[in-house]
N, C-alpha and C positions, 0 to 999 in steps of 0.2 A: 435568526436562523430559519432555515427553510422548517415550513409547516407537514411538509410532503414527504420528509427526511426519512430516509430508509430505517430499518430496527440494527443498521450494521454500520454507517456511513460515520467517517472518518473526518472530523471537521478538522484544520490548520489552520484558520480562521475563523473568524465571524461570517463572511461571506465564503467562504472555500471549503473543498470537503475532498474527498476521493470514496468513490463506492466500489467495495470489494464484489470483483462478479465471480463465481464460483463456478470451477473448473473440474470439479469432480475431485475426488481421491482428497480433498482438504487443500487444494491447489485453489488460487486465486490470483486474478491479478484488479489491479487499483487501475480506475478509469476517473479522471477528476472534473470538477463542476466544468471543466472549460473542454470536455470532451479528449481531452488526450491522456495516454496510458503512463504511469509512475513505470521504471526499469532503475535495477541497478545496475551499473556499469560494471563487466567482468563477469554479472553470474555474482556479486558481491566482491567486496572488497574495492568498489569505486567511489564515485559520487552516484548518488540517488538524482536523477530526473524526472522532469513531468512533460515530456515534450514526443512523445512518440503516439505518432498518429495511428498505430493499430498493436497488437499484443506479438511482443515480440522475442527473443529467447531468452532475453534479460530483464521480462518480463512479467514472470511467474513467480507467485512467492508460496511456500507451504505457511499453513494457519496453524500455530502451534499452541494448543490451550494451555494457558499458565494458571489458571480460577479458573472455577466458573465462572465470572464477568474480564478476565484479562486473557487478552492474546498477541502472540510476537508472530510477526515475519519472519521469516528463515528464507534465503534464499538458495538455488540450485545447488550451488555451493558449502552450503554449509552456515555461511554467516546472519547473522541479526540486523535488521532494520532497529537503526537508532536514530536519536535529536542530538545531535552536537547541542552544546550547553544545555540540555534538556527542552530541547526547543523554541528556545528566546529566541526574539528575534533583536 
């Protein structure tokens, strides 16, 4: 793992990560090791990508404190960022 590693950075790999850039008001959006922005498709309720070259309306997620050490995505919509099978690949 990266030694350089943000205090917030989202690893999905060994090598891969996304870092939350912070949009003000608890708003953020995921930017990943390969320079392109996460979006959910719809605003939520689509598939989740990592392939949009700047931040975009499907873009944006609210940080929602679950713990102190745990936090969910929500998006514009209303919906949760989740891992089908809990993120098995």
């Amino acid at each position: 793992m990266d030694s350089q590693a943000g205090p917030h950075r989202i690893y999905y790999s060994r090598r891969h990560y996304a870092d939350p850039e912070p949009l003000g008001s608890g708003i953020v959006a995921l930017r990943t090791s390969g320079g392109s922005y996460v979006g959910a498709q719809f605003a939520g309720g689509g598939a989740v990508t990592a392939d949009a070259t700047a931040i975009g309306p499907w873009g944006t997620f609210q940080l929602v404190r679950l713990s102190w050490d745990r936090f969910a995505l929500r998006t514009n919509n209303g919906h949760y960022l989740s891992a089908i099978n809990g993120g098995a690949v």
